[in-house]
C-alpha positions as a Python dict, from the first residue, in 0.01 Angstrom:
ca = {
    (1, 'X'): (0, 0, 0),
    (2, 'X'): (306, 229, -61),
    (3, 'X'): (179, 573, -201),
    (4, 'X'): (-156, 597, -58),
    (5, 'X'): (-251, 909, 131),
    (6, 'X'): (-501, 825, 387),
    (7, 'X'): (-654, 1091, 601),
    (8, 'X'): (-663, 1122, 949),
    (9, 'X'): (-1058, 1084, 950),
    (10, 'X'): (-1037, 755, 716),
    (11, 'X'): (-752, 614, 953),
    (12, 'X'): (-1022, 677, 1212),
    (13, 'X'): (-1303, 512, 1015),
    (14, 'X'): (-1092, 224, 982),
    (15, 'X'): (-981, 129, 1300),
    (16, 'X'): (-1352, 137, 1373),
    (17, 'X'): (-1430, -73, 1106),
    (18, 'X'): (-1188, -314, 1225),
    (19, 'X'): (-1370, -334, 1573),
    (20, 'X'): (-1700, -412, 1386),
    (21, 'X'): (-1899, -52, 1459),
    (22, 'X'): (-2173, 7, 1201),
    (23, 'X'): (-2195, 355, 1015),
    (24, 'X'): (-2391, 485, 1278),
    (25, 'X'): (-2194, 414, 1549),
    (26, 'X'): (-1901, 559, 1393),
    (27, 'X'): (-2096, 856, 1286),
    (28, 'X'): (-2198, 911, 1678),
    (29, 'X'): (-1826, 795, 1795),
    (30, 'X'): (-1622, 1058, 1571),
    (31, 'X'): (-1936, 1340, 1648),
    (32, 'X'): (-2027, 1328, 1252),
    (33, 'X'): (-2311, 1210, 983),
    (34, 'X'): (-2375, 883, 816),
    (35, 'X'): (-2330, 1075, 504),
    (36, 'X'): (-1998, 1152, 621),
    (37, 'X'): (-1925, 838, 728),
    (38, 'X'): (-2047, 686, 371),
    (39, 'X'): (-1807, 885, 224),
    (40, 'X'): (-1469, 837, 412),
    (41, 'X'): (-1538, 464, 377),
    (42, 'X'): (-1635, 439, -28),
    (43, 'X'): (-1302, 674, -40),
    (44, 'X'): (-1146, 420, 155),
    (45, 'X'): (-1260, 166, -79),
    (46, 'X'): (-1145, 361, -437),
    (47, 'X'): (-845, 397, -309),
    (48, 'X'): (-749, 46, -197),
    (49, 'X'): (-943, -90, -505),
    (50, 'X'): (-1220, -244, -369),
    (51, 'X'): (-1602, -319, -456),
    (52, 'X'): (-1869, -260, -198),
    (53, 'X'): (-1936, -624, -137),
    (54, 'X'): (-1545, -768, -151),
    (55, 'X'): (-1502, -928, 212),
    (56, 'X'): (-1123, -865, 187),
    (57, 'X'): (-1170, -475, 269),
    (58, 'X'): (-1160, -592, 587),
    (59, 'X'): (-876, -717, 606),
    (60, 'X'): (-682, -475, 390),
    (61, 'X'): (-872, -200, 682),
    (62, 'X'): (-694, -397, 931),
    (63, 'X'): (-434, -348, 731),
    (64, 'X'): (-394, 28, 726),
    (65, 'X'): (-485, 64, 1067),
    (66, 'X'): (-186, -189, 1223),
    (67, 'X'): (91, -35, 975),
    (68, 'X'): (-56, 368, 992),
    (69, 'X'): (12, 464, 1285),
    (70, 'X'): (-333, 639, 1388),
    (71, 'X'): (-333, 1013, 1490),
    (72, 'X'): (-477, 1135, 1806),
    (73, 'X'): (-737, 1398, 1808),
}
């Protein structure tokens, strides 16, 4: 995954994904929308090349949040 920019916010979003939370309880964890939610994970998805319903975007989430080192806000 050498190259990609992720953003603090999808770094976020992704070590939440990792522990299972749904949209919405990302949304209310990170004090944002659904909509915005929806968004950092389909950019998530375009940029590790991944369809909606691939299983493996787990996995590559897992991924970026082990070997990112996640920001603090």
């Amino acid at each position: 995954m050498p190259g990609f920019f992720f953003t603090p916010r999808e770094i976020q979003a992704a070590g939440l994904v990792k522990e299972g939370k749904t949209t919405k309880e990302i949304a209310e964890l990170l004090v944002s929308t659904t909509d915005v939610i929806d968004f950092h994970r389909k950019n998530l998805r375009k940029k590790l090349d991944l369809k909606k319903s691939q299983q493996p975007a787990v996995k590559r989430l897992v991924w970026i949040y082990c070997y990112i080192k996640p920001l603090d806000f």
